[in-house]
BAKE-773266 format. One line per field, with one value per residue (C-alpha): residue number from 1; residue in one letter; x negated, y negated, z. Coordinates in nm, 2 decimals, decimal comma. Example, Ala and Ser with C-alpha at 12.3 -4.5 7.8 and 13.67 -1.06 7.14 Angstrom:
<atoms>
resi = c(1;2)
resn = c(A;S)
X = c(-1,23;-1,37)
Y = c(0,45;0,11)
Z = c(0,78;0,71)
</atoms>
This chain:
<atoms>
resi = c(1;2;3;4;5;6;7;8;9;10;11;12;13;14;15;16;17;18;19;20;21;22;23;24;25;26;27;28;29;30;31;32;33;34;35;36;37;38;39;40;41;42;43;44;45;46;47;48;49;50;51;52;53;54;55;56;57;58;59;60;61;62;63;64;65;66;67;68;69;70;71;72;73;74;75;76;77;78;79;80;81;82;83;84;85;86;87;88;89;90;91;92;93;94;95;96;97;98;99;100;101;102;103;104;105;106;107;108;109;110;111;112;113;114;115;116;117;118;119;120;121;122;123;124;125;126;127;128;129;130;131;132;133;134;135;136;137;138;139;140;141;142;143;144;145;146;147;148;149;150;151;152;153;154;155;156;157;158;159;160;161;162;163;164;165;166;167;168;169;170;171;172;173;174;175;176;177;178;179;180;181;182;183;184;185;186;187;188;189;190;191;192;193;194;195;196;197;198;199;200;201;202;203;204;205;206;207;208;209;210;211;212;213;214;215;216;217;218;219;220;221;222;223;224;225;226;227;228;229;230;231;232;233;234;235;236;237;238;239;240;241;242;243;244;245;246;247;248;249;250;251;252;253;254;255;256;257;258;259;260;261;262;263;264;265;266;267;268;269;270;271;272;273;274;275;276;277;278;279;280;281;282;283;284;285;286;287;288;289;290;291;292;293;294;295;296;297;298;299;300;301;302;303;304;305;306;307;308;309;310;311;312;313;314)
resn = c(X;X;X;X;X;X;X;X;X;X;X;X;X;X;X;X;X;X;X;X;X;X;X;X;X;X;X;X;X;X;X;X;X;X;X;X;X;X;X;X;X;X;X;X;X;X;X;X;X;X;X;X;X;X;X;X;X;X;X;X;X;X;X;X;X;X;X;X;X;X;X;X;X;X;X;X;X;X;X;X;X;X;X;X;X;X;X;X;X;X;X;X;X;X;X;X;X;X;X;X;X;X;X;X;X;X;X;X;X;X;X;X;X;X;X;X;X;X;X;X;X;X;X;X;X;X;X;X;X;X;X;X;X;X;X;X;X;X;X;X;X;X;X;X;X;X;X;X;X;X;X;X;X;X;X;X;X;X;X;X;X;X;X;X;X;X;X;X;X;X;X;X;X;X;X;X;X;X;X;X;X;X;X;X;X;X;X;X;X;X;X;X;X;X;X;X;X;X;X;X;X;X;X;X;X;X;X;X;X;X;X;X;X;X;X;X;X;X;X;X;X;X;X;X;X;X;X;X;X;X;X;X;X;X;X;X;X;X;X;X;X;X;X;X;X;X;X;X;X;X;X;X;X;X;X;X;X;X;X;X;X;X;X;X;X;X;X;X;X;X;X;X;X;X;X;X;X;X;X;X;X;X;X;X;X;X;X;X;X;X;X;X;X;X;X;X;X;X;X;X;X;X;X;X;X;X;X;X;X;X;X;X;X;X)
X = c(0,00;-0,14;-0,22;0,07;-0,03;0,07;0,25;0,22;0,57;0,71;1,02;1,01;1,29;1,40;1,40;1,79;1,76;2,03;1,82;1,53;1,23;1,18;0,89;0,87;0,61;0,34;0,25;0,01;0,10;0,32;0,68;0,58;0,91;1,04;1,15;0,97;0,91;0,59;0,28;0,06;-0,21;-0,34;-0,73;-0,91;-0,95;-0,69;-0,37;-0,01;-0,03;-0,38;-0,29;0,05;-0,14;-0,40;-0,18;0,01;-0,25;-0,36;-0,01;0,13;-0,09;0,02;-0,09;0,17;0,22;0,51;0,61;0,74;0,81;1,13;1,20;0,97;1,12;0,90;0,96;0,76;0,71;0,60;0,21;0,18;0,42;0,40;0,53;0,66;0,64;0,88;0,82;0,99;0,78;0,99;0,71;0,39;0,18;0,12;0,40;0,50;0,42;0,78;0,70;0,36;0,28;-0,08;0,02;0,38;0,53;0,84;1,01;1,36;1,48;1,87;2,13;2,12;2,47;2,69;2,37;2,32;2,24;1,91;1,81;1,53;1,42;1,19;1,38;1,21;1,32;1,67;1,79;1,71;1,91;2,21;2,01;1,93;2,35;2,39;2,41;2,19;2,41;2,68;3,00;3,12;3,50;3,60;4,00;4,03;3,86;3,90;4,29;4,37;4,53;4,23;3,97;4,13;4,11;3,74;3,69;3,86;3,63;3,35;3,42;3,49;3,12;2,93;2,99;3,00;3,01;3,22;3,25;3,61;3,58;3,84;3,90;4,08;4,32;4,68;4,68;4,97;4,79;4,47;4,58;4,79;4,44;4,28;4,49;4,46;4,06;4,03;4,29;4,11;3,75;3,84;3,99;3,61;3,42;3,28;3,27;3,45;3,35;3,57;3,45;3,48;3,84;3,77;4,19;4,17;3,98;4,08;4,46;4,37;4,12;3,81;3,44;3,31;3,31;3,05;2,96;2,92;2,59;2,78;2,98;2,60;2,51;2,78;2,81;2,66;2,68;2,77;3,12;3,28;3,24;3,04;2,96;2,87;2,61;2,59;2,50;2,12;1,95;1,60;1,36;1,46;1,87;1,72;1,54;1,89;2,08;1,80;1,84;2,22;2,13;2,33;2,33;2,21;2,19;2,22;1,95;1,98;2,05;1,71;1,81;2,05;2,36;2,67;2,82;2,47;2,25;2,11;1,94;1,65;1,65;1,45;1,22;1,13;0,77;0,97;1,23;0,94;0,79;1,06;1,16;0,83;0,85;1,25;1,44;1,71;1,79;1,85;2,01;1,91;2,19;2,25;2,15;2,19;2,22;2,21;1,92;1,73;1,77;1,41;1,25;1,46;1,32;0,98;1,01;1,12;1,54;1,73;1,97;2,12;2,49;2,67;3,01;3,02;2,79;2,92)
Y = c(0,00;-0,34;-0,61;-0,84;-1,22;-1,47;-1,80;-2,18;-2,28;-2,63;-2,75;-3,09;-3,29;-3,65;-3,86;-3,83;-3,50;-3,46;-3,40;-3,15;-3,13;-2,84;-2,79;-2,64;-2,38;-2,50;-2,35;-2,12;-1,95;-1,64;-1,76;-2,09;-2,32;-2,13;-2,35;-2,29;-2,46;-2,61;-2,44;-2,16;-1,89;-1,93;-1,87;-1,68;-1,85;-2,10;-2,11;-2,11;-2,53;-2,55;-2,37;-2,60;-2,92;-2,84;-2,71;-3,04;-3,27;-3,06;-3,01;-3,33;-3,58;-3,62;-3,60;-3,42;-3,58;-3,38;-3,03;-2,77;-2,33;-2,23;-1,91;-1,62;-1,40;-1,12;-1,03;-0,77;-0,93;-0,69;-0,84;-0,88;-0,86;-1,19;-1,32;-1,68;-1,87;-2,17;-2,47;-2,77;-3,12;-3,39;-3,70;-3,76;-4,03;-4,09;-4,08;-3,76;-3,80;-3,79;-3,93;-3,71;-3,41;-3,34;-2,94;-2,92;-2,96;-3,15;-3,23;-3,29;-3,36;-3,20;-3,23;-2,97;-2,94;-2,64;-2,40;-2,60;-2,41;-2,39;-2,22;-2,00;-2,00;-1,74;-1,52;-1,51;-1,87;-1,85;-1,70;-2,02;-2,27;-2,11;-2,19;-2,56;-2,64;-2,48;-2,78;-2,85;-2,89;-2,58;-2,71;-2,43;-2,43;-2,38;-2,47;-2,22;-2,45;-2,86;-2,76;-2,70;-3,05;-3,22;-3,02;-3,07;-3,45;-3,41;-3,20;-3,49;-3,76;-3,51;-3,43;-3,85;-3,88;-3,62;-3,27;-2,98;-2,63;-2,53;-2,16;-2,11;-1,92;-1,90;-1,53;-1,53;-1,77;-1,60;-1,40;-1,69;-1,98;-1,91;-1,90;-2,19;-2,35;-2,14;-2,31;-2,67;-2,67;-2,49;-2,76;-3,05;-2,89;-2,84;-3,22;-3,34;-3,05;-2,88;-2,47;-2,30;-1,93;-1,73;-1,53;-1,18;-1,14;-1,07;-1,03;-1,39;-1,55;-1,42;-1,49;-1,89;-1,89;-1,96;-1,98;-1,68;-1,46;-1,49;-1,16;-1,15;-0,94;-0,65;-0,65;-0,72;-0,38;-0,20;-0,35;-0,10;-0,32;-0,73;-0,83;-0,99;-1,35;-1,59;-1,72;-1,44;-1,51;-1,36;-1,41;-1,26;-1,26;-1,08;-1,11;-0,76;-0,84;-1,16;-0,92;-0,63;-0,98;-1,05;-0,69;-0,71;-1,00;-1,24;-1,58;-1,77;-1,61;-1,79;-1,74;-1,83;-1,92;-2,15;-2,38;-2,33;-2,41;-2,52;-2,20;-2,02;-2,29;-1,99;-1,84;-2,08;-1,96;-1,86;-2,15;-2,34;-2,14;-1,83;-1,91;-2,02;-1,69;-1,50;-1,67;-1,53;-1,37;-1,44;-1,41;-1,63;-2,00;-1,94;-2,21;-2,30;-2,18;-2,33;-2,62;-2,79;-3,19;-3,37;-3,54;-3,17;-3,12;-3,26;-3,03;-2,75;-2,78;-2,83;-2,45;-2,30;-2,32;-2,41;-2,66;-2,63;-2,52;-2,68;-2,61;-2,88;-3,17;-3,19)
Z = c(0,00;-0,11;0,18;0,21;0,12;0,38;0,22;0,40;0,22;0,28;0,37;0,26;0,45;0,38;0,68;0,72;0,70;0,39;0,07;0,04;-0,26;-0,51;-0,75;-1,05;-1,17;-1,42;-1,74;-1,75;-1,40;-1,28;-1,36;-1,50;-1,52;-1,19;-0,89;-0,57;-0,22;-0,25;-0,06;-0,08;-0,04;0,36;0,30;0,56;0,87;0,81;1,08;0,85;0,96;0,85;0,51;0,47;0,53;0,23;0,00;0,02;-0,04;-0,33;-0,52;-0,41;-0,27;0,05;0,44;0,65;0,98;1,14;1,08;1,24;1,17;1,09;0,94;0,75;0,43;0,32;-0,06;-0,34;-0,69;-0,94;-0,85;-0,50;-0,17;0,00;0,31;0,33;0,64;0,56;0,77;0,80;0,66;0,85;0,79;0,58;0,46;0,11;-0,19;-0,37;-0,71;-0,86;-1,22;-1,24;-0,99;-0,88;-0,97;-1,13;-1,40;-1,19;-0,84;-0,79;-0,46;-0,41;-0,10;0,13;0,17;-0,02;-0,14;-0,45;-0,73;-0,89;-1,18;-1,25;-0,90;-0,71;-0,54;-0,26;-0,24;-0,33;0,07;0,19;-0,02;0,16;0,51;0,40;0,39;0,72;0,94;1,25;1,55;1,62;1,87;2,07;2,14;2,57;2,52;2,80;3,02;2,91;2,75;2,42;2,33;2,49;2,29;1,97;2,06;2,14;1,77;1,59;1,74;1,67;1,34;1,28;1,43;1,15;1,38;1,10;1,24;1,45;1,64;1,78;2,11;2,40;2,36;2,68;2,51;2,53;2,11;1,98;2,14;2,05;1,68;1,66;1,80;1,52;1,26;1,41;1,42;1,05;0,94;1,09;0,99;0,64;0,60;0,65;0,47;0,81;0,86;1,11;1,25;1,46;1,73;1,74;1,58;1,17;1,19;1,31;1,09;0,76;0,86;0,95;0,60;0,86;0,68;0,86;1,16;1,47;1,65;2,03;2,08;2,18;1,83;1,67;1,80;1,69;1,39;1,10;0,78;0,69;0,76;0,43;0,52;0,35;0,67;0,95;1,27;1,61;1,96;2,10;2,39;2,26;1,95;1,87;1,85;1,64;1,41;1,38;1,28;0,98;0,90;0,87;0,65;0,83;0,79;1,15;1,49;1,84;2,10;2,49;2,69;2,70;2,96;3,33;3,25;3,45;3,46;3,58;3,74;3,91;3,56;3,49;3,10;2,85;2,88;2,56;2,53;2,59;2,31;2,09;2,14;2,08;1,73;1,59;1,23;1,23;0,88;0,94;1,13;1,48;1,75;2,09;2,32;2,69;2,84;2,55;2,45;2,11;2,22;2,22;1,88;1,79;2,06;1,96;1,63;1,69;1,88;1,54;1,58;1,32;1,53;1,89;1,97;2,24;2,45;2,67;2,52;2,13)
</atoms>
């Protein structure tokens, strides 16, 4: 078996976080005219930082000044088997050469929102278009405890604000309620564009046209194949229920809780190192659980999560 080739791929975020750059392959090269995420080969010696921060200045120019690991896809092309270590570029100095790249035939930046389509693209690269339009922040519905009317006053003021994903909870919710509440957040959800998963009740969310379905991480290890969603994530507690999520191919997984929460001040949490550590090599975004505040969402990334999800501070 031939050595795997580790990959220093780039993320390259605008500022507002809404639009994200391609490049395209030059001619000459192995699928020349293909679309990519800049980045490549780490040399020997080089840490997956080190390697990003060269390959940038080579193929665009540019001196990365913030950037942080986010997700890793292993894939075999007919001429090697390479694993990519995305990262996130969030600020650099310098100006990407949009008229004339240093090494491509062409950048295009393109909104992250509704996995744009790009054609030819590597497939290795293609996974993560659908990853760029999930959004950052994840509200977590507890009607049981604030009242349904007065959470669905909460969602709309949220939703007014920019909130975009929501996972519908309150299982303990008597079955009629808890739909009627089902229906009201898809409808109010779906008025603004936002995603809506339901936890743990497939029945439930097909019947009130929900985006996807969220598995506790009981349901994850029971669960033998994808459910047919075109949204599905679930709830872990280890690297190892991260990693049976990535080989479900699902499409996020939560992981906490990082911080005491109000319900268990007792539990001190993961710890950020801890969560850090246990997002090594994972294959799909994952969210900081517990504890959480919008104003985490910077640190939360700069430990590898995709976003944060909140139930009391959204």
């Amino acid at each position: 078996m031939s050595a795997i080739v580790e990959v220093a791929a780039a993320v390259m975020l605008r500022a507002d976080g809404r639009e994200f750059l391609l490049a395209q392959r030059p001619p000459g090269k192995v699928y020349e005219g293909y679309w990519e995420f800049p980045g490549g080969k780490v040399e020997a010696g080089e840490s997956i930082r080190q390697a990003l921060v060269r390959e940038l200045q080579e193929e665009l120019g540019i001196t990365v000044t913030a950037c942080s690991p986010w997700l890793t896809r292993q894939f075999t092309y007919p001429h090697a088997t390479v694993r990519l270590n995305f990262w996130r570029v969030t600020a650099w100095d310098g100006e990407i050469g949009i008229t004339a790249p240093l090494e491509h035939s062409a950048v295009d930046w393109l909104a992250c929102g509704n996995a744009p389509h790009v054609e030819p693209i590597l497939p290795a690269n293609a996974p993560i278009l659908k990853a760029l339009s999930l959004p950052t922040t994840m509200a977590i519905t507890m009607a049981e405890i604030e009242g349904v009317e007065r959470q669905l006053e909460r969602l709309e003021a949220a939703l007014a604000g920019g909130l975009r994903l929501i996972q519908l909870r309150d299982k303990g919710l008597p079955p009629a309620q808890r739909l009627w509440f089902a229906e009201a957040v898809v409808r109010l959800a779906h008025d603004v564009g936002a995603l809506v998963v339901i936890n743990d009740d497939a029945e439930l969310a097909g019947r009130v046209g929900a985006d996807g379905l969220h598995l506790s991480a009981a349901a994850l290890a029971a669960c033998g194949a994808r459910p047919d969603f075109a949204w599905v994530g679930a709830s872990c507690h280890t690297a190892s229920e991260i990693a049976r999520a990535g080989e479900l191919e699902l499409d996020y997984a939560l992981l906490g809780p990082v911080l005491p929460t109000p319900t268990h001040p007792e539990n001190p949490g993961l710890g950020w190192a801890e969560f850090s550590a246990q997002l090594a090599g994972n294959t799909l975004p994952v969210f900081a659980l517990g504890g959480m505040r919008g104003e985490m969402l910077a640190a939360a990334q700069e430990g590898g999560a995709h976003g944060i999800a909140l139930m009391r501070g959204w």
